[in-house]
C-alpha positions in Angstrom: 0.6 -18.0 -14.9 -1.0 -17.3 -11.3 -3.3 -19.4 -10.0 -7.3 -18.9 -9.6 -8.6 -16.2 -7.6 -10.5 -18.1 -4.8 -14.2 -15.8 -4.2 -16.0 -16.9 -1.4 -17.8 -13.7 0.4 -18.7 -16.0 3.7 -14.9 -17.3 3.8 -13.4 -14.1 3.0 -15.8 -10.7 3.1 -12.7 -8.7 4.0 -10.8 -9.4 1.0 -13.6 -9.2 -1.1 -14.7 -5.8 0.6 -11.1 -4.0 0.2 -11.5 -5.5 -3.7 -14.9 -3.9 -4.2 -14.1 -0.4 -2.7 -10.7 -0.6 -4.9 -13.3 -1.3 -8.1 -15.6 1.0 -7.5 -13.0 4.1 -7.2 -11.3 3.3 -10.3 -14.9 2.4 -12.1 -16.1 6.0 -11.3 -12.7 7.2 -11.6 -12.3 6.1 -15.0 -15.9 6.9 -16.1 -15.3 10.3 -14.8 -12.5 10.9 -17.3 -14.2 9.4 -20.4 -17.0 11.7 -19.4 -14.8 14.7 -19.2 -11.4 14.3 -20.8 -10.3 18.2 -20.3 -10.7 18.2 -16.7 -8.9 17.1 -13.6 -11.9 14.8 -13.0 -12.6 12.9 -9.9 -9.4 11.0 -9.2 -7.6 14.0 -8.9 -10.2 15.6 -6.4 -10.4 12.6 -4.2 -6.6 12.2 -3.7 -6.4 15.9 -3.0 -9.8 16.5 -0.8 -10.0 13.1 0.7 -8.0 10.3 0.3 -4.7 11.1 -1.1 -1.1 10.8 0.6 -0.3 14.6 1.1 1.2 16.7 3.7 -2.6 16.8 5.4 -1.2 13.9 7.1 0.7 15.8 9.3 -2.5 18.0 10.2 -4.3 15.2 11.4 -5.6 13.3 8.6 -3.9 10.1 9.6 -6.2 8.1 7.4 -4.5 9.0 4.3 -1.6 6.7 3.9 -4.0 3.8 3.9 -6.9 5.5 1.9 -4.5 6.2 -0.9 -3.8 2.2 -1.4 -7.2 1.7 -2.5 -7.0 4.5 -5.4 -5.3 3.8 -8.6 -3.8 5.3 -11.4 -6.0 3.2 -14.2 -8.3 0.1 -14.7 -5.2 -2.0 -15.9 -3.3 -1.1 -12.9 -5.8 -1.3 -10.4 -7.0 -5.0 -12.3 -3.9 -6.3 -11.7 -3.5 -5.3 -7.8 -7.0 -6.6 -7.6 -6.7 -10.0 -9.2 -3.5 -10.7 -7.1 -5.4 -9.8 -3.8 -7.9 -11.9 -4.5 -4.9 -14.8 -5.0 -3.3 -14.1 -2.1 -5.6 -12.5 0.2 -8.3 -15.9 0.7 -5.2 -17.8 1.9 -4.5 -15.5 4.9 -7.9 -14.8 5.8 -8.9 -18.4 6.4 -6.0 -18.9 8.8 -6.3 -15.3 10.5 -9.6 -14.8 10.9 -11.3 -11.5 9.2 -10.6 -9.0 11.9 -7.0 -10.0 11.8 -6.8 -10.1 7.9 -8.6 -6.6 8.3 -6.2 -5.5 10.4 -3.3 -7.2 8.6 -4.3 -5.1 5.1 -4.6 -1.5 7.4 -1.0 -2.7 8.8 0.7 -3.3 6.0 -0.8 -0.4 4.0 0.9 2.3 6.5 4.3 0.6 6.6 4.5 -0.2 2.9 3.2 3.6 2.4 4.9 5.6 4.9 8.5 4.5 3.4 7.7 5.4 0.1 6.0 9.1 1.3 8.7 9.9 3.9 12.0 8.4 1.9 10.8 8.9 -1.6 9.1 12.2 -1.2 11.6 13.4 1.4 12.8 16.7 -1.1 10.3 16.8 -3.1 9.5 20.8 -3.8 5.7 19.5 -5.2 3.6 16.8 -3.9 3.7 14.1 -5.7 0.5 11.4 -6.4 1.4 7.6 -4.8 -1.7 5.3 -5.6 -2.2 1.5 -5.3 -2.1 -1.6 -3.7 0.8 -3.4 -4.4 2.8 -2.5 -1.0 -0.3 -4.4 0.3 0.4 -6.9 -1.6 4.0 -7.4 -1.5 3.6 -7.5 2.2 1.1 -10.5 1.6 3.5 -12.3 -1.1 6.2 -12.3 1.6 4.1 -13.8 4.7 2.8 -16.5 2.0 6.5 -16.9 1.0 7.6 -17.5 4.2 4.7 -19.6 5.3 5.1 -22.0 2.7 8.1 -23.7 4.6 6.1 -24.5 7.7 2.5 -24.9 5.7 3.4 -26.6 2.4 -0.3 -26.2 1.5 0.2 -22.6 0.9 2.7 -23.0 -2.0 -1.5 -24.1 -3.8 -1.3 -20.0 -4.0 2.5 -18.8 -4.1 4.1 -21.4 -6.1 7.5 -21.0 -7.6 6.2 -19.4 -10.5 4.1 -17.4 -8.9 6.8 -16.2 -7.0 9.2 -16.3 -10.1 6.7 -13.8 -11.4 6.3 -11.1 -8.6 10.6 -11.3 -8.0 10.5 -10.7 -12.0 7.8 -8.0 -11.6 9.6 -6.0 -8.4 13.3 -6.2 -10.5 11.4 -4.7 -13.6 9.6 -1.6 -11.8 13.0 -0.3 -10.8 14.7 -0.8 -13.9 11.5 1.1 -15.5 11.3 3.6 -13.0 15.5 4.1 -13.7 15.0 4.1 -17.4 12.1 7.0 -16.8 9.8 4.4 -18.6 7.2 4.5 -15.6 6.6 5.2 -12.7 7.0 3.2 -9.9 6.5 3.1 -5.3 9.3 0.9 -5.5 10.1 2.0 -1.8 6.4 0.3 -1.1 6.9 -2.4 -2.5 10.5 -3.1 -0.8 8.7 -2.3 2.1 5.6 -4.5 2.3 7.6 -7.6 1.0 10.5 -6.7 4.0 7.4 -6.1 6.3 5.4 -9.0 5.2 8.4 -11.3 5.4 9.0 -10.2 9.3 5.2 -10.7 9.8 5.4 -14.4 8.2 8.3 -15.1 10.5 6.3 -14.1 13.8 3.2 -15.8 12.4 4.9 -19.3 11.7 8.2 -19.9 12.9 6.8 -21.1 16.2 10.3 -22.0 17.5 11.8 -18.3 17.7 8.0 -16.0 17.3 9.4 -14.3 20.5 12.1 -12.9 18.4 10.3 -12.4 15.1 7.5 -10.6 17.1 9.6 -7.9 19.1 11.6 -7.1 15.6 8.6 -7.0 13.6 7.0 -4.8 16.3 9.6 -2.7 17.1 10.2 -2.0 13.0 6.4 -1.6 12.4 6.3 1.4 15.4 9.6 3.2 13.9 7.9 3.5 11.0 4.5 4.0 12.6 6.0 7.3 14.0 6.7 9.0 11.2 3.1 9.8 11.3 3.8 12.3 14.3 6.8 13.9 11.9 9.4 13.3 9.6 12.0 16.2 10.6 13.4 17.7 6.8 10.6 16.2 4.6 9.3 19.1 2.6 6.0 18.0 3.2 6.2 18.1 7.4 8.0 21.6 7.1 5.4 22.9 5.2 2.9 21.8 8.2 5.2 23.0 10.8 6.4 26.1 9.9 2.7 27.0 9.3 2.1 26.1 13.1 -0.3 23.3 12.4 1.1 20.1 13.2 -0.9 17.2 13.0 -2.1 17.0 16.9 -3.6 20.9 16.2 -6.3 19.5 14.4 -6.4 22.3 12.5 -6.8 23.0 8.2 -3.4 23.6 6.3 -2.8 25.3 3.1 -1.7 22.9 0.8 1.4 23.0 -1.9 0.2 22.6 -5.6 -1.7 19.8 -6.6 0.1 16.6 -7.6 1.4 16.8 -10.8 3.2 13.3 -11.1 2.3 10.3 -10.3 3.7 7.3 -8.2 2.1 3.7 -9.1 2.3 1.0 -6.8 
C-alpha cells in the first residue's frame, strides 16, 4: 500500500493547485464523452488546439510539453497520477518552498516529456497523443529516493514498499507496452526518475552538490534544446520545410490528428 496523501492548501497550494487543474480536465473531459460518445469530444480538441504535445511546438508554442502532463487519457489514469502527487509532492514542497516546488513540477515536466516526444516520436509518420503526469512523478520518486539516505524522515512517504511498488509499476509498463497490452511514455518515465535522481543528488549530497549540480544542469539544457529543433524528427521537418520554425512565430498546418495514444 502507499501511504496517506498529506492535503494541506497553506503548506502546499502548489501541489494541490497542479492536482486541481489535472481534476478538473479529466472531470470535463470525461463528462464530455458521456455527453457525446460519437464525437471527438473535448479531450481531443484541447490536445490539438491548446495543450497537446504536437509539432506546434516547434512554431512557438513552447508551453505544450508541460501542458500536456496535466491532461489524461481517463479518470482511472489521471486518479492514480493524482493520488501519488499528492504522496510525494507535500514532502518536497515543505523543504523547497512553493516557487521552487513550482518550478521543480514545470522542470521536470519538459525533461521527462521532451525524451519521450523527440525519441519516441522521432519517425512517427502521424502525431501521436502523450498525456499524463507520471514523468512528473517519477522525477519526484527519484529525488525522494535519493533523499531518504541523507533525510531518513522522508522514507514516512517513499518507503520500501512504496518504492517496491513504483520499480514494480515502471518494469510492468514496458512489458505491457512490448506485449501491445497498453500503452505506455515509458521514455517519460525513464526520464523523470534519471532526471529526478540527478536533481536529488544536487539537492542533498552536500559533500559533492558542485558536481551533481553542473551534470544535472548541463543534462537538463541538452534536453532543454530540443525545444529549438530536433534535426530528423518528422514532427520538426514538417515545421521546417514549411518555413515556420518555432522563433517565426507564425501558424503551421498541422499533420492529422492523433490517432493513438501515449499514457504516462
Amino acid at each position: 500500500m502507499l501511504p496517506r496523501p498529506e492535503i494541506s492548501f497553506q503548506r502546499t497550494p502548489v501541489t494541490l493547485i497542479i492536482a486541481a487543474v489535472v481534476v478538473a480536465l479529466e472531470v470535463v473531459c470525461t463528462f464530455d464523452e458521456f455527453q457525446h460518445p460519437d464525437d471527438a469530444g473535448r479531450r481531443l480538441m484541447y490536445y490539438n488546439d491548446y495543450l497537446g504535445l504536437l509539432p506546434r511546438l516547434w512554431a512557438g508554442q513552447l508551453w505544450r510539453p508541460f501542458t500536456s502532463t496535466l491532461m489524461h487519457g481517463g479518470p482511472l489514469h489521471a486518479g492514480f497520477n493524482v493520488y501519488v502527487l499528492l504522496i510525494f509532492g507535500p514532502a518536497l514542497e515543505h523543504r523547497l518552498g512553493s516557487y521552487r516546488m513550482l518550478g521543480l513540477i514545470v522542470l521536470l515536466g519538459y525533461v521527462s516529456m521532451m525524451p519521450e516526444y523527440v525519441i519516441g516520436s522521432f519517425s512517427r509518420e502521424e502525431p501521436i497523443m502523450i498525456v499524463g503526469l507520471s514523468g512528473i512523478v517519477y522525477g519526484l520518486f527519484g529525488i525522494l529516493w535519493i533523499g531518504r539516505r541523507w533525510h531518513p524522515d522522508l522514507a514516512a512517504v517513499c518507503s520500501d514498499q512504496t518504492v517496491r511498488v513504483l520499480l514494480g509499476w515502471f518494469v510492468l509498463c514496458i512489458v505491457l507496452t512490448y506485449a501491445n497490452v497498453m500503452s505506455v511514455a515509458n521514455i517519460a518515465h525513464g526520464a523523470g526518475f534519471g532526471f529526478g535522481v540527478l536533481y536529488g543528488l544536487a539537492f542533498f549530497d552536500v559533500r559533492h552538490r558542485v558536481r551533481w549540480a553542473v551534470l544535472a544542469t548541463v543534462a537538463s539544457l541538452l534536453v532543454l534544446a530540443t525545444l529549438f529543433g530536433f534535426p530528423g524528427h518528422r514532427g520538426y521537418e514538417h515545421v521546417k520545410n514549411g518555413g515556420r520554425l518555432w522563433w517565426s512565430r507564425a501558424g503551421v498546418q498541422e499533420p492529422e490528428s492523433p490517432l493513438d495514444s501515449r499514457f504516462c
